[in-house]
N, C-alpha and C positions, 0 to 999 in steps of 0.2 A: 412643847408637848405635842406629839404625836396626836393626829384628830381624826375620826374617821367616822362614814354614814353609812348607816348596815339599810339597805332596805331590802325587806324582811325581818325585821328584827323580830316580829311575833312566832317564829320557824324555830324547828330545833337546832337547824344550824345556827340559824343567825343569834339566836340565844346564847350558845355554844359562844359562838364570836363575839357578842357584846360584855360575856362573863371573861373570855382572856382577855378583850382589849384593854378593860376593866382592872385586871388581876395586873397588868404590867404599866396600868398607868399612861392610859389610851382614853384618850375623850374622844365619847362615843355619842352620837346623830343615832336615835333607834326610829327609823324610819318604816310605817305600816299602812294597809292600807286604811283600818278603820278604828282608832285609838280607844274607842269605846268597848271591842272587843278584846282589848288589853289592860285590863283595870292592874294587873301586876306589873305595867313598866307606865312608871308616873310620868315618864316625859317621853314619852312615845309619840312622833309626829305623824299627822298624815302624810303621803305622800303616795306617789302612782310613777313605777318603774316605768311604764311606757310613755310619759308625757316628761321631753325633753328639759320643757318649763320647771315643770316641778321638781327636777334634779337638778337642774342648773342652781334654784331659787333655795333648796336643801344642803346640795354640797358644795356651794360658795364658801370657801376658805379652810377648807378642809384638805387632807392630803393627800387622802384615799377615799373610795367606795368599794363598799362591797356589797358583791350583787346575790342575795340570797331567797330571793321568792319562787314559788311555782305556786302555781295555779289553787291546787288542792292537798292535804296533809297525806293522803293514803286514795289508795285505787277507789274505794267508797266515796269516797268524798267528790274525787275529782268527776266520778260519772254523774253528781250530782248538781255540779256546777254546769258543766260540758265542758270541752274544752277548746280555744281558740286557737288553730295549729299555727296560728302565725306569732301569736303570744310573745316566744322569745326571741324572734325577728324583729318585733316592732322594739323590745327592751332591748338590745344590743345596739342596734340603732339610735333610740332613745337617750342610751347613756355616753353613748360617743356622741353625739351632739352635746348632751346637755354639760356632760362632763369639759370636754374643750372651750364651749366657751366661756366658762367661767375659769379656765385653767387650772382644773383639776387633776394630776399628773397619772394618779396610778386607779386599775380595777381590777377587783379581786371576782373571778365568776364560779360559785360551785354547780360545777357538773354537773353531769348523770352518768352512771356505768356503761350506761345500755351502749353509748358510740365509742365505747372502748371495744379491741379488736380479741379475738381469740388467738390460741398460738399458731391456727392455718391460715389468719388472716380477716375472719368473717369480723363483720359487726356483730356483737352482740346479742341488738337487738333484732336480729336475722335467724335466732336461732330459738324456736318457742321452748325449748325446755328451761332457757336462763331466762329468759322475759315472756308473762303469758302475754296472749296474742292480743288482751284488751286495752293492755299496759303500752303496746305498738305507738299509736300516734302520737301518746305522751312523748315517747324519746325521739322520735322522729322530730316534733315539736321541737324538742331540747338538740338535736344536732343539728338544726336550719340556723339555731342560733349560733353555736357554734360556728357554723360554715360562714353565716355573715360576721364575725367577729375576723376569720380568717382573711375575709377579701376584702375587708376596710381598709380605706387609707385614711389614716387619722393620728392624731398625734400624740394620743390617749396611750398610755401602757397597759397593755392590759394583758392578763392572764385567767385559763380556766384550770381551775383544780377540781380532778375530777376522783369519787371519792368509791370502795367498793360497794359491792351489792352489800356488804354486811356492815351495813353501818349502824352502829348501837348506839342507842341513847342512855342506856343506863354503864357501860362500860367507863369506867373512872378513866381519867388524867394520866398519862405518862409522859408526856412531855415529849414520847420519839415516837417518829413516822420515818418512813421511807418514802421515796419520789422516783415514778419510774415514766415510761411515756406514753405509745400508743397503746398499749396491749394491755390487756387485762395481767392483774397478778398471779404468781402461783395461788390456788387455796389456800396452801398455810397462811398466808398471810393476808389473805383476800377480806380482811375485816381493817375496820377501825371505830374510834368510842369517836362520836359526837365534836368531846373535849382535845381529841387531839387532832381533828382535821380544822378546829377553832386554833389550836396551836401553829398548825404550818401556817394559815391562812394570814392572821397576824404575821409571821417570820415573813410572810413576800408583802405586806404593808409595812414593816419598818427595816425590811434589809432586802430589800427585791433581790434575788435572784434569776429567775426567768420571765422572759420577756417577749409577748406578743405571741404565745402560745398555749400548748395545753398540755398537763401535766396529771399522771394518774399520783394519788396520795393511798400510802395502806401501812397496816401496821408492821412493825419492826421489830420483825420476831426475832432478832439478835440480843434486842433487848441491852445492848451493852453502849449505848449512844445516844447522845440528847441530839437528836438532828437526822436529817435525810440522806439515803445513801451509804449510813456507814459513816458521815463527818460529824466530827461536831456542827449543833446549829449555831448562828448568829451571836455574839452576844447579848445577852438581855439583861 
């Protein structure tokens, strides 16, 4: 059986992912920081992304991780916390230590849009009408990480799926995404539900595809295909 350690599992994502890994018969590690605040997931462990230790001592014997935390749930939140711009620096770091040495092969990292590029090129988060200006050092935060996940040498597989600005929590299941690269998607397709960026996420935990890179996820307004691109997905 397939095993995997979501930390973040208290996150819409990571919920998202521990309900497909769940749905395909994925033994699931729901790894948070504070279990008390999660009375709905009964074996929710603590744990702390940025402490190599505590991942190493969590995802020991597992197959995969997946890295699904930020800081704060929405722009409110987060201005209430503050936030630490090195945050996903020290977690990239953190999980490529802690992951290697316990020989944990594969990580799964959800994005942010905002370091997705336009079709002239720009970042995203460079351009105040698509990211307001408060929301700035959040994704700044979130593309350091990226950049350190870029210039590591390690032995870890690791991948960032990055997902669009219209990511729905309430939009049901359909089992098909698209996978594109740097650049943002057209609109039409510039959405996806929760449920199916937990779909592709799973598909590179039990059938990796892409490898030691980053990948934009949106939905698949073809609508005619269980899988990314236009292919069929994976078996499952």
């Amino acid at each position: 059986m397939t095993s995997i350690a979501i930390f973040g599992a208290g996150g819409r994502a990571g919920r998202a992912t521990a309900a497909e890994a769940h749905r395909r018969g994925v033994h699931v590690t729901s790894v948070v920081r504070d279990p008390r605040r999660h009375p709905d997931i009964p074996a929710a462990v603590r744990g702390d992304v940025t402490d190599p230790q505590s991942i190493s001592a969590l995802a020991q014997g597992h197959d995969a991780v997946v890295h699904a935390v930020s800081p704060a749930s929405d722009p409110a939140a987060l201005a209430a916390v503050g936030l630490d711009p090195e945050f996903y620096v020290r977690a990239a770091d953190a999980l490529l230590a802690g992951l290697a040495q316990v020989g944990v092969p594969r990580l799964v990292v959800i994005g942010l849009f905002a370091n997705l590029r336009s079709p002239d090129g720009r970042l995203l988060l460079d351009d105040p009408t698509v990211l307001p200006v408060e929301l700035r050092p959040f994704a700044l935060a979130h593309t350091a990480g990226l950049d350190r996940l870029r210039a590591a040498a390690t032995p870890v597989d690791w991948l960032v799926l990055t997902p669009p600005a219209g990511l729905r929590p309430d939009a049901p299941r359909t089992g098909r995404y698209q996978l594109g690269g740097e650049h943002a998607p057209d609109p039409a397709v510039a959405q996806l539900s929760y449920a199916d960026l937990a779909v592709a996420t799973i598909d590179e935990v039990e059938f990796p595809r892409h490898h030691r890179t980053r990948v934009s996820v949106f939905a698949d307004a073809r609508q005619r295909t269980d899988g990314a691109n236009g292919h069929p997905s994976p078996p499952r």
